[in-house]
C-alpha positions as a printed NumPy array, in Angstrom:
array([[  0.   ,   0.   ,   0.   ],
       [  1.237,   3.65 ,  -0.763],
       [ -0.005,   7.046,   0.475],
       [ -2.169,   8.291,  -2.119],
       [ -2.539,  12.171,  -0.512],
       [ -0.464,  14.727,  -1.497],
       [ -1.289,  17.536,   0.817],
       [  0.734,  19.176,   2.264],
       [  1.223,  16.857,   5.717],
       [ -0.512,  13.848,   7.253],
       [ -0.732,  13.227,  10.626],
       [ -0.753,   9.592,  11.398],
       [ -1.234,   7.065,  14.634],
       [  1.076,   4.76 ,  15.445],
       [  1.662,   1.074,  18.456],
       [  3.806,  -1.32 ,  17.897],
       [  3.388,  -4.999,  19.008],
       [  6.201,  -6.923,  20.418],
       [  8.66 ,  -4.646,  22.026],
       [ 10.498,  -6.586,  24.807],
       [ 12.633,  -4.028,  25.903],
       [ 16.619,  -4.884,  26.086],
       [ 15.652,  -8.294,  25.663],
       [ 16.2  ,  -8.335,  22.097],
       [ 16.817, -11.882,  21.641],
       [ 14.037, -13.546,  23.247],
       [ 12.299, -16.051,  20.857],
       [  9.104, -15.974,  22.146],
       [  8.911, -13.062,  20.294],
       [ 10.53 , -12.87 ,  17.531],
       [  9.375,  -9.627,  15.978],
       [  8.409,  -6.288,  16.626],
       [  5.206,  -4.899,  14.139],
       [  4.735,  -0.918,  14.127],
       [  1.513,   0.073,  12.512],
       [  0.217,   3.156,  11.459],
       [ -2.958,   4.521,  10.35 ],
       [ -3.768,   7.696,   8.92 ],
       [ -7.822,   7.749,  10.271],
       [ -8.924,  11.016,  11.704],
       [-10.57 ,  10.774,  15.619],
       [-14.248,  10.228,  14.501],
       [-13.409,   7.316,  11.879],
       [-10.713,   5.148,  14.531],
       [-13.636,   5.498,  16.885],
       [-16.804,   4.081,  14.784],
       [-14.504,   1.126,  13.867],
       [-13.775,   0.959,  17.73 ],
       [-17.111,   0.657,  18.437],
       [-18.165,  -1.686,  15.834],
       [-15.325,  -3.884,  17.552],
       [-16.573,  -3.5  ,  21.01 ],
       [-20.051,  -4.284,  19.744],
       [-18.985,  -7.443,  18.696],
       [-16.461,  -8.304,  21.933],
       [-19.547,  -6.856,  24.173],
       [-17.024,  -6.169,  26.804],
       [-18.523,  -2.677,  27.871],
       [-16.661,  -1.911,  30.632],
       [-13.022,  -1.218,  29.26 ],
       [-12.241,   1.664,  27.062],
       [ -8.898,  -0.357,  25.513],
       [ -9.573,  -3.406,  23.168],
       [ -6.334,  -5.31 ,  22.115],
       [ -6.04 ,  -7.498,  19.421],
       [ -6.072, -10.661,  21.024],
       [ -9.709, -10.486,  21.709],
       [ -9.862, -10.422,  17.595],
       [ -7.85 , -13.042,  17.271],
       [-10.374, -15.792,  18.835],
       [-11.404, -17.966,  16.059],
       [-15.111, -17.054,  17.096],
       [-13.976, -13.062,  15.853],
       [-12.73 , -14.831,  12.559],
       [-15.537, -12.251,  10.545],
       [-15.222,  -9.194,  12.686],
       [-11.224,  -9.956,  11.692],
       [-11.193,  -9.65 ,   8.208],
       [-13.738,  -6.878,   8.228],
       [-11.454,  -5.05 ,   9.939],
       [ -8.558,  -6.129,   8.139],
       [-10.917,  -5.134,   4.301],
       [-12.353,  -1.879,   6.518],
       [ -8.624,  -0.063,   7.116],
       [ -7.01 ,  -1.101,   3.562],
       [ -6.155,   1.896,   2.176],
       [ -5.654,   4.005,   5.567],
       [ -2.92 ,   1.944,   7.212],
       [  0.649,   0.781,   6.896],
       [  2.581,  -1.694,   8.78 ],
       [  6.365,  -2.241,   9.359],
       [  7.856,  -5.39 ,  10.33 ],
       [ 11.096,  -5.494,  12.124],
       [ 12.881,  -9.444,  12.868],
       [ 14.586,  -8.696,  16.349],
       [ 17.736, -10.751,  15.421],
       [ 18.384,  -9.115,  12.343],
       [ 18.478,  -5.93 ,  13.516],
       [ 20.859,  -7.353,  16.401],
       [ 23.389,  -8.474,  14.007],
       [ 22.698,  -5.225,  11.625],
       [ 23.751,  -3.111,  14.581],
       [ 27.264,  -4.772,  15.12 ],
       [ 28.251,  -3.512,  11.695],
       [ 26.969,  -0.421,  11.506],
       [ 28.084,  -0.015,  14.901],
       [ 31.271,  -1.643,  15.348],
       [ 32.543,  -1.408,  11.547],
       [ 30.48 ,   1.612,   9.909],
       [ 30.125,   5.249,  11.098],
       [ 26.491,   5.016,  13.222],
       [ 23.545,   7.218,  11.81 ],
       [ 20.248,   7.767,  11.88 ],
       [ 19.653,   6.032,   8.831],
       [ 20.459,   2.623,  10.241],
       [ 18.164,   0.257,  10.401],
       [ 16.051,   2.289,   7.911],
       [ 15.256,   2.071,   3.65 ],
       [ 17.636,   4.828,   3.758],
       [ 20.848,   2.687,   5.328],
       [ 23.421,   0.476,   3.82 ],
       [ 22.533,  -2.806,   2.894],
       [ 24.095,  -5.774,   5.159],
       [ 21.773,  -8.218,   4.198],
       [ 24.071, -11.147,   3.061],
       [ 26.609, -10.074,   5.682],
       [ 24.133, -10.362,   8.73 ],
       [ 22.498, -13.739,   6.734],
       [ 26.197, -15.11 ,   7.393],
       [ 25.617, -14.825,  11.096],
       [ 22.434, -13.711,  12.386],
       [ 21.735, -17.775,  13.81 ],
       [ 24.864, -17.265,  16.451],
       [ 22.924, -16.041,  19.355],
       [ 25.752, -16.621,  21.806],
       [ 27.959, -14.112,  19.571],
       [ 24.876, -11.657,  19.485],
       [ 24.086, -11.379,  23.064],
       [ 27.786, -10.554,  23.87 ],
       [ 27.478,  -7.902,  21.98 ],
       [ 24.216,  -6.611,  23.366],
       [ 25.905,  -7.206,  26.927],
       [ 29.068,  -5.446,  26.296],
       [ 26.971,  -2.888,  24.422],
       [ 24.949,  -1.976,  27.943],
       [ 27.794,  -1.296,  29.676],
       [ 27.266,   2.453,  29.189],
       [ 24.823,   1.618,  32.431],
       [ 28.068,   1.321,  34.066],
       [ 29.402,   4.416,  32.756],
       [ 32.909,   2.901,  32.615],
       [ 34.431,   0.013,  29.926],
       [ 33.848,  -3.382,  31.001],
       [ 36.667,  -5.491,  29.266],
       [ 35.188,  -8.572,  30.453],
       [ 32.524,  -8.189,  28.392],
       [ 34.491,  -6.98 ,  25.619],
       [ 36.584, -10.2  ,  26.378],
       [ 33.689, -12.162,  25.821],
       [ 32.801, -10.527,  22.415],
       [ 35.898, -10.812,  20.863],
       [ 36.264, -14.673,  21.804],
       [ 32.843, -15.179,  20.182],
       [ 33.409, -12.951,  17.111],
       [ 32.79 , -14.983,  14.079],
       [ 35.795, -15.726,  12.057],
       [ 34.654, -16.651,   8.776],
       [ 32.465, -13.607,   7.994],
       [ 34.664, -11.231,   5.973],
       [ 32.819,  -7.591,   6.858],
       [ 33.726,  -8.929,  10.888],
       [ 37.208,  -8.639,  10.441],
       [ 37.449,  -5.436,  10.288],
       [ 36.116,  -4.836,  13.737],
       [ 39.164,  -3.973,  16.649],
       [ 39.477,  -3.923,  19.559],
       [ 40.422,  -0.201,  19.683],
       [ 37.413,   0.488,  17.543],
       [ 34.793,  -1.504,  20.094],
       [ 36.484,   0.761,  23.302],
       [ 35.884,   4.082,  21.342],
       [ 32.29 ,   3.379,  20.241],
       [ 31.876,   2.271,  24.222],
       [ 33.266,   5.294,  25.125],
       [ 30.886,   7.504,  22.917],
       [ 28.087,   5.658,  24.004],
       [ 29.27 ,   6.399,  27.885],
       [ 29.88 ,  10.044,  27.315],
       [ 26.413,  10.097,  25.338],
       [ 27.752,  11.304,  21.807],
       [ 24.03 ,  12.593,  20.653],
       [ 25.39 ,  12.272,  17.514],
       [ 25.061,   8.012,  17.848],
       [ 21.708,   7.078,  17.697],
       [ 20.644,   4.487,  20.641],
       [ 22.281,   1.327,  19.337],
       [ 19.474,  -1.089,  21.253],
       [ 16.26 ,   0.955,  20.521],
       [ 14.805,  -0.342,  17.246],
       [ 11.411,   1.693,  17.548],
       [ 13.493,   4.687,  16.385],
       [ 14.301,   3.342,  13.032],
       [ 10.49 ,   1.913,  12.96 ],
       [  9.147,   5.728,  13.303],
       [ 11.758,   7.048,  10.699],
       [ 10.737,   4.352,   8.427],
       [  7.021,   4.343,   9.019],
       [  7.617,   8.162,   8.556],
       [  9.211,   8.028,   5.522],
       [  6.309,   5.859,   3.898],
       [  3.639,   7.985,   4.63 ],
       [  6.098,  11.164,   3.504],
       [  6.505,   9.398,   0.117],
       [  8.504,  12.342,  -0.755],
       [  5.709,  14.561,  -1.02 ],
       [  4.302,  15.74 ,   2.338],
       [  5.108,  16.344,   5.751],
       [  4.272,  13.725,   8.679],
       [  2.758,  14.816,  12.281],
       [  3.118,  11.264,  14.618],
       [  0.735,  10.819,  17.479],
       [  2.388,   7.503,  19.14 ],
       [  1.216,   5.528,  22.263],
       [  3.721,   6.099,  24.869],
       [  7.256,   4.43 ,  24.029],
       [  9.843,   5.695,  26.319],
       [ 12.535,   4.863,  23.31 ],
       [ 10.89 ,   8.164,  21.701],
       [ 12.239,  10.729,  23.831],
       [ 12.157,  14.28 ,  22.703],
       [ 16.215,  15.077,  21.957],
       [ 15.587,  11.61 ,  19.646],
       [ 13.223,  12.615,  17.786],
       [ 14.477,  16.403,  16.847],
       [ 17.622,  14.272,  16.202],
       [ 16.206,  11.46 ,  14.112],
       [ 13.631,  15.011,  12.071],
       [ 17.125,  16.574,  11.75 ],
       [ 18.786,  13.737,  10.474],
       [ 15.677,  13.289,   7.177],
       [ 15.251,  16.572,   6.261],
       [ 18.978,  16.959,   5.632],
       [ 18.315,  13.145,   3.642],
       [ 15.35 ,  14.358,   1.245],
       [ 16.449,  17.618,   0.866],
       [ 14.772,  20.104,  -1.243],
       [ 11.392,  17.94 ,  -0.284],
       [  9.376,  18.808,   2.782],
       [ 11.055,  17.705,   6.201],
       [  9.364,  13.982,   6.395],
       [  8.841,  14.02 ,  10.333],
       [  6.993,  17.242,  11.336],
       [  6.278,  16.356,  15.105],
       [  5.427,  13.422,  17.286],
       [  3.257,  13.554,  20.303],
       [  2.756,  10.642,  22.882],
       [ -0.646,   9.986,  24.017],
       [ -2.44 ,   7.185,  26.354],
       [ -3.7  ,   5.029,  23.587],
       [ -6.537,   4.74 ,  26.464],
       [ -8.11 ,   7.887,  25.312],
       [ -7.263,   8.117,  21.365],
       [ -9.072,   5.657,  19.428],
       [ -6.705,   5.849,  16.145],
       [ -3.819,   4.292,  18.413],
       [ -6.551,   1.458,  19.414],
       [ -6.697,   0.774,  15.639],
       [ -3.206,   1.053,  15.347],
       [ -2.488,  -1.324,  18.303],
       [ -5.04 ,  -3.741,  16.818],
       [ -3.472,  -3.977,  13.57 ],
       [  0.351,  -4.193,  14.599],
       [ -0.925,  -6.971,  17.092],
       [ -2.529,  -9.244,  13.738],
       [  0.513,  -8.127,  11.967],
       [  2.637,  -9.663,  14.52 ],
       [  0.486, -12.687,  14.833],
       [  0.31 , -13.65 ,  11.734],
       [  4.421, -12.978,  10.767],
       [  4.869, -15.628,  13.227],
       [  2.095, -17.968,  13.193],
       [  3.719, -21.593,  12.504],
       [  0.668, -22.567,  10.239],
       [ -0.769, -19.711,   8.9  ],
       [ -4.045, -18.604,   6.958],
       [ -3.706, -17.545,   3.176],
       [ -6.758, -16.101,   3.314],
       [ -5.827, -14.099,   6.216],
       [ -2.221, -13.479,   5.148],
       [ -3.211, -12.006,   1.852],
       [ -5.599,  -9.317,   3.73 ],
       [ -2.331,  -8.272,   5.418],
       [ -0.171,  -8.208,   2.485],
       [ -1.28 ,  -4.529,   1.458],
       [ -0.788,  -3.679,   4.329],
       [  3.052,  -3.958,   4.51 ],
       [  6.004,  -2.648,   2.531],
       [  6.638,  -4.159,  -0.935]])
């Protein structure tokens, strides 16, 4: 699906659905699913209540998306799923691969805000090569914490370097003298790294950047993420304007709201929570998996 508008800005609603935090690695859940829909207040809460109707749970004014996944809801599922096509957008991050993405542009490239976006470098064979060696990658997000300590811990880095695959060429390039001045950046907060273990940042720059399509300017109304802290964010609008320069800045603002009391983020939240079912579902539904497909990035 594509942004067919081309006013002048949007202003979008955005949840995400399977962010764990630190715990990157965790394989219960696998993936994190940030959705976004561009319905105006009035809309996100008619489709609201048409799901309420049918979950006849009256006394909550938050519905998540498990209550829609109940093979009972199977209808009220894909009319929601036919109802937002056209209004919504979905981006699908795998937890590991952005793990192993970060090493290199971390470790071997110069960080930026366009990591882990459409607008950074390409590792994809590189991180293919070693994105299954979970030992290797949770050294690295270990020894990558240690700005918590604000001081080098060369244990950790000990621990990193005995794990560091061998046999992937791009890996070789990473020292030991290039791991202890990253560390040291990251301890003496050098704003000008983005946060290396915070993948909803590149999720809002590239849900951003779809809904921008080159054209427009994009106002964000998120559910409260504590990743999306203000400095970030004028950090992260800095960083695309500069990229799509002479075209309008692509993030315009983002505001954090209780998704409680804005019924867009409810849609949002129960679309990245389907998303994120179905990306992992061991035996999924065709039916059900081609209603998504518009739904996410080609």
């Amino acid at each position: 699906m594509h942004p067919t508008s081309s006013s002048a800005a949007v202003e979008i609603a955005c949840d995400e659905s399977g962010f764990s935090g630190s715990n990157l690695l965790d394989p219960e859940s696998p993936v994190i699913t940030h959705a976004s829909v561009d319905l105006d207040v009035p809309e996100a809460a008619e489709l609201v209540a048409v799901l309420q109707s049918r979950f006849r749970r009256r006394g909550t004014t938050e519905y998540k998306s498990n209550l829609l996944l109940r093979p009972e809801q199977r209808p009220a599922l894909e009319w929601f799923l036919t109802t937002l096509r056209g209004h919504a957008h979905v981006h699908v991050i795998d937890k590991t691969s952005y793990v192993a993405s970060r090493v290199i542009e971390l470790l071997v490239d110069e960080p930026s805000y366009g990591d882990g976006t459409r607008m950074g470098r390409d590792h994809g064979d590189a991180v293919a090569a070693f994105r299954d060696r979970t030992d290797f990658l949770d050294a690295f997000l270990i020894m990558t914490r240690t700005k918590r300590l604000r001081l080098l811990d060369h244990a950790a880095i000990d621990r990193f370097f005995a794990l560091l695959p061998t046999d992937v060429p791009v890996l070789r390039e990473v020292t030991r003298a290039r791991v202890e001045e990253v560390l040291l950046r990251l301890i003496d907060d050098d704003r000008s790294i983005p946060p290396p273990l915070e993948p909803m940042v590149p999720a809002v720059a590239d849900t951003v950047l779809f809904w921008s399509a080159g054209q427009r300017s994009v106002a964000v109304v998120h559910d409260e993420q504590s990743a999306l802290t203000r400095g970030r964010m004028a950090r992260l609008g800095a960083f695309l304007a500069d990229a799509v320069a002479p075209a309008p800045p692509p993030l315009l603002s983002l505001k954090q709201v209780d998704s409680r009391h804005d019924p867009r983020v409810q849609a949002a939240d129960f679309l990245a929570g389907i998303a994120r079912w179905l990306a992992t579902d061991p035996t999924p539904v065709p039916a059900l998996t081609e209603l998504l497909d518009p739904y996410l990035p080609v």
